[in-house]
C-alpha positions as semicolon CSV with decimal commas, in nm:
position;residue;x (nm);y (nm);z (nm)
1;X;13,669;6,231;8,845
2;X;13,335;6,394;8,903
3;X;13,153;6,319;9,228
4;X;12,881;6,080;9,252
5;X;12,462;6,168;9,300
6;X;12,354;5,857;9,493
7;X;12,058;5,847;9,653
8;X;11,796;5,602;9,826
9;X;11,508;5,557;9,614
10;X;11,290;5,352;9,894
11;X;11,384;5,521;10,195
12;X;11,354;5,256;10,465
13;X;11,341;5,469;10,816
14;X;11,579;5,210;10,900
15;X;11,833;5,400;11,147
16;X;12,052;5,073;11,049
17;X;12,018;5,084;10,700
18;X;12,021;5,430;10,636
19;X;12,377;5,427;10,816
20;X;12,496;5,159;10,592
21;X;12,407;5,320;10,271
22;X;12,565;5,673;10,411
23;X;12,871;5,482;10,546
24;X;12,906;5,359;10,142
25;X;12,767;5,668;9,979
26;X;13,074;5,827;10,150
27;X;13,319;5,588;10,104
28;X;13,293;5,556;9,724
29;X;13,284;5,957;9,680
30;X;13,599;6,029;9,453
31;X;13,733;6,296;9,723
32;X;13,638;6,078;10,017
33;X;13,862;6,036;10,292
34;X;13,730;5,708;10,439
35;X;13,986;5,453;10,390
36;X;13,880;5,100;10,297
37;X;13,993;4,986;10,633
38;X;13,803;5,234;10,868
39;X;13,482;5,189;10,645
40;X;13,509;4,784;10,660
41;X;13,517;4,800;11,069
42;X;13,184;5,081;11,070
43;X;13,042;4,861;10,871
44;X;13,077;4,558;11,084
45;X;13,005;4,720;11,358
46;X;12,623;4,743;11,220
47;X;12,564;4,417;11,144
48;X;12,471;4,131;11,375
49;X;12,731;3,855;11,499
50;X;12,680;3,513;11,338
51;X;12,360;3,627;11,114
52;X;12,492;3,663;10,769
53;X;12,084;3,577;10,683
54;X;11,935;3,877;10,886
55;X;11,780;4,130;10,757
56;X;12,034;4,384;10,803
57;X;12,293;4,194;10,612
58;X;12,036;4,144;10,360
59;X;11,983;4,511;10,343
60;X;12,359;4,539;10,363
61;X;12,366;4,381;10,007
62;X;12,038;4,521;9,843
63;X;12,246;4,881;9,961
64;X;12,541;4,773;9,750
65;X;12,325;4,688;9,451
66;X;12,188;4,989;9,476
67;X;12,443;5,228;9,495
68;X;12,650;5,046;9,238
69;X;12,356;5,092;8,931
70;X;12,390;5,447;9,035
71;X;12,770;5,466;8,942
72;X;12,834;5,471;8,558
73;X;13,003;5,195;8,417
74;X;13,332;5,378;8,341
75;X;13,326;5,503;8,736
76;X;13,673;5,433;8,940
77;X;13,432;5,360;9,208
78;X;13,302;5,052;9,116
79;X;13,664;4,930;9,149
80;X;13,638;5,072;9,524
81;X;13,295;4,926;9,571
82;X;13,441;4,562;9,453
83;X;13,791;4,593;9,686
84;X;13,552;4,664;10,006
85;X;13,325;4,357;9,941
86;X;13,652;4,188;9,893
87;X;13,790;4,298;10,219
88;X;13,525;4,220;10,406
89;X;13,465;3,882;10,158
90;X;13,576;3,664;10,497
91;X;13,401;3,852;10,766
92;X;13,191;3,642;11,003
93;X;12,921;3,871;11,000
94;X;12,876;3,834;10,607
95;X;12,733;3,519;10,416
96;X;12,946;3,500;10,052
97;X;12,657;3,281;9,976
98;X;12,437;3,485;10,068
99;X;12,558;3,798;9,833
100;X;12,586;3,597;9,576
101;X;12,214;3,490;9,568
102;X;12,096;3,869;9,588
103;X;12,299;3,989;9,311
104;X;12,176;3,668;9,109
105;X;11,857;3,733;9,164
106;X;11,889;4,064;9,033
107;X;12,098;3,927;8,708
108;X;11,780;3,724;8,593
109;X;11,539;3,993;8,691
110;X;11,688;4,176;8,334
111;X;11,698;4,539;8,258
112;X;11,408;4,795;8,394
113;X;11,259;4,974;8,065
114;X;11,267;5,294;8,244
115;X;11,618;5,305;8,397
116;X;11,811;5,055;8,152
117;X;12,160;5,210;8,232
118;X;12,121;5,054;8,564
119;X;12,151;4,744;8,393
120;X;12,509;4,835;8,262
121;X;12,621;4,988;8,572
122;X;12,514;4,643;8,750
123;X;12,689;4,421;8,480
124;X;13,033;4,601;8,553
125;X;12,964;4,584;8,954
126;X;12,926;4,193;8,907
127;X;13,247;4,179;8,664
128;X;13,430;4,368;8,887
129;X;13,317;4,126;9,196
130;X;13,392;3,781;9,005
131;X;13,739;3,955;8,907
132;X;13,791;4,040;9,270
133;X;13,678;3,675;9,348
134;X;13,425;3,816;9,562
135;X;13,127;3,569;9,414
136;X;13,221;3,233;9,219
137;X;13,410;3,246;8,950
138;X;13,177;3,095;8,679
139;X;13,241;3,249;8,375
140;X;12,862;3,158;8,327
141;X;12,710;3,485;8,399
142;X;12,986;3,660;8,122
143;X;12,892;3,406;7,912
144;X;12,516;3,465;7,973
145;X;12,567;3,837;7,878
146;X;12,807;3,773;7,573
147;X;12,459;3,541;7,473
148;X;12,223;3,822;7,541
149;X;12,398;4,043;7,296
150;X;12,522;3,869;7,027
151;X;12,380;3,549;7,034
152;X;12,007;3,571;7,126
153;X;11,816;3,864;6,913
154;X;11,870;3,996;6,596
155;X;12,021;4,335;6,591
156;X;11,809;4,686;6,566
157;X;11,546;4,517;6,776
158;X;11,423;4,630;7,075
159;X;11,236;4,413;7,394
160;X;11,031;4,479;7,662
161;X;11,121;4,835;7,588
162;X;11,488;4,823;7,618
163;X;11,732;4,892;7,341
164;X;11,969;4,647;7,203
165;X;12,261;4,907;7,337
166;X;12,205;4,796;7,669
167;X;12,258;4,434;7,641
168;X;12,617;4,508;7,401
169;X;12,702;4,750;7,676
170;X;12,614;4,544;7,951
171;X;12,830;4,238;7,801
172;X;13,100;4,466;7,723
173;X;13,157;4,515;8,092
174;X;13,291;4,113;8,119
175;X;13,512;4,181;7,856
176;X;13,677;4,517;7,997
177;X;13,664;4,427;8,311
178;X;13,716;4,046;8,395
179;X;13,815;3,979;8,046
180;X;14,157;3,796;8,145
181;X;14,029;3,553;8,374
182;X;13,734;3,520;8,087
183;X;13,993;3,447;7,814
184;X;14,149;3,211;8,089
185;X;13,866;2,985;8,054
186;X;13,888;2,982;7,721
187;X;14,183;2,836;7,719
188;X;14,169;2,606;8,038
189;X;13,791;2,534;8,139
190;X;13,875;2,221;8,368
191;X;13,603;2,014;8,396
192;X;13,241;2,082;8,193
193;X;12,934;1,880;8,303
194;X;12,659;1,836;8,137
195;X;12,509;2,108;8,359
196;X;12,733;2,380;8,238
197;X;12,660;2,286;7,857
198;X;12,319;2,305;7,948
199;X;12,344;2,652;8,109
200;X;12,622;2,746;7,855
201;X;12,383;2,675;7,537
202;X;12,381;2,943;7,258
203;X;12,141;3,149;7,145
204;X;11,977;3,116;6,795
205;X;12,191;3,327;6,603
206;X;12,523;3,107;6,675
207;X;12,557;2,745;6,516
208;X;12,843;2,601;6,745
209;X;12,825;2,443;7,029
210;X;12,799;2,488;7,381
211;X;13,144;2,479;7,501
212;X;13,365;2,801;7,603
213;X;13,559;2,800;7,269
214;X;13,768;3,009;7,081
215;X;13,536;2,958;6,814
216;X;13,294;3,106;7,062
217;X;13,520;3,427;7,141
218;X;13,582;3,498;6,785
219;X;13,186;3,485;6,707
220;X;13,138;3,744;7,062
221;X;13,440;3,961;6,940
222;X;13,282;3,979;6,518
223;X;12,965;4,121;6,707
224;X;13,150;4,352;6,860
225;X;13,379;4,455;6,556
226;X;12,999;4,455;6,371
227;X;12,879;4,691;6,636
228;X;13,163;4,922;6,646
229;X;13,188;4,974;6,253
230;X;12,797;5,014;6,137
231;X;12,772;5,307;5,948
232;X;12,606;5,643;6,080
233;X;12,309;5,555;5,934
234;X;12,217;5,209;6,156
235;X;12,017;5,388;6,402
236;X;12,014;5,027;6,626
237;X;12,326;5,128;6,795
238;X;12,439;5,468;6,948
239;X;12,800;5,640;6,918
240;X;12,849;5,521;7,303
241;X;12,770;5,191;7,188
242;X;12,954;5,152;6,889
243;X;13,321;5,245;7,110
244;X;13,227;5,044;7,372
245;X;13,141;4,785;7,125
246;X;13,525;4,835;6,991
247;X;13,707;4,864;7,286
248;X;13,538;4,475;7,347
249;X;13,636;4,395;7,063
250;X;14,003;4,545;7,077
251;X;14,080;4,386;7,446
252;X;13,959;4,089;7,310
253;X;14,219;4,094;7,044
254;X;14,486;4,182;7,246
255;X;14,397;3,901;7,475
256;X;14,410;3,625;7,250
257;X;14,755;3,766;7,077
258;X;14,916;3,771;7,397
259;X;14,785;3,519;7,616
260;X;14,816;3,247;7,347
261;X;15,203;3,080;7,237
């Protein structure tokens, strides 16, 4: 696997922080030598005891944003990136909370019309966290995404500048990467308030309701089959697109055949 060409964008002069993002930059290297382990405890080591709201364990966390919307989507390393957050998931130097506000705050903040594959790259970090069971394990943030492409704009459109690729690749990262426990909530979604349906209500261009249904699934996994079959000449939706769009929509498949009796 090729090597990875992260870099700081807003260089902080932090001695702290600029240790932190090295200590990761390293780590997640395909060659590296840094075992999860020995990277955890330098980590620790930085931050402050009992703070998990300082501002180094706030920069701790913008770091890991960071670095992972540099890694493509497809990259082993955001697996290695969601196993060290795991690891160090019960450390008392680390607020779970806490991590999970910053990388919410960054899901509503929506893709940046001049580097939209960061957008992607973040959507498979935060699949790859709730599969770890890093952050809560909501499926209201896949569902959110599933919305965003399939539910909420008509197709061939772009927004704010961003094409309506990013959005199908961004959801597709739920799907390949935290699909199971996804479909698992399909199946067995425990208790729904009224909350949830209220969070969990469908864009424009679906007429069901606002429940996690199969229903739901099959409309999500259609998109994707539309996606992945539109002819050469629907310039909405790039090559990249369209077999991301049907891998989706094949895992999705497989899913259903084989996790339903």
């Amino acid at each position: 696997m090729y090597p990875l060409d992260i870099k700081m964008e807003d260089p902080p002069g932090d001695p702290t922080h600029d240790k932190i993002f090295a200590l990761l930059r390293d780590f997640l290297q395909p060659g590296s030598t840094s075992t999860l382990e020995s990277t955890a405890r330098s980590l620790e080591k930085l931050l402050p005891e009992q703070a998990p709201l300082s501002t180094e364990v706030w920069d701790f966390g913008e770091s890991c944003i960071e670095i992972a919307e540099q890694i493509p989507y497809n990259h082993p390393s955001h697996y290695k990136l969601a196993g060290l957050l795991e690891y160090l998931a019960n450390s008392p130097k680390l607020g779970r909370v806490h991590r999970s506000n910053q990388a919410n705050t960054k899901f509503h903040t929506g893709p940046d019309p001049e580097k939209p594959r960061n957008y992607v790259s973040f959507h498979a970090f935060a699949a790859n966290l709730f599969e770890r069971r890093v952050v809560h394990t909501s499926p209201l943030w896949a569902i959110w995404a599933q919305r965003d492409a399939h539910e909420g704009r008509e197709p061939y459109t772009e927004e704010d500048g961003v094409p309506s690729d990013i959005y199908v690749l961004a959801a597709a990262q739920w799907i390949l990467w935290f699909g199971q426990s996804f479909f698992k909530q399909v199946l067995f979604p425990g208790d729904v308030s009224p909350d949830d349906l209220r969070m969990w209500s469908p864009g424009p261009l679906y007429n069901g309701k606002a429940h996690l249904t199969l229903d739901r699934w099959h409309f999500w996994r259609d998109g994707y089959n539309a996606i992945a079959s539109s002819g050469k000449e629907d310039k909405g939706y790039t090559q990249e697109c369209k077999n991301v769009a049907a891998k989706a929509a094949a895992m999705m498949d497989a899913l259903e055949q084989n996790m339903t009796f």
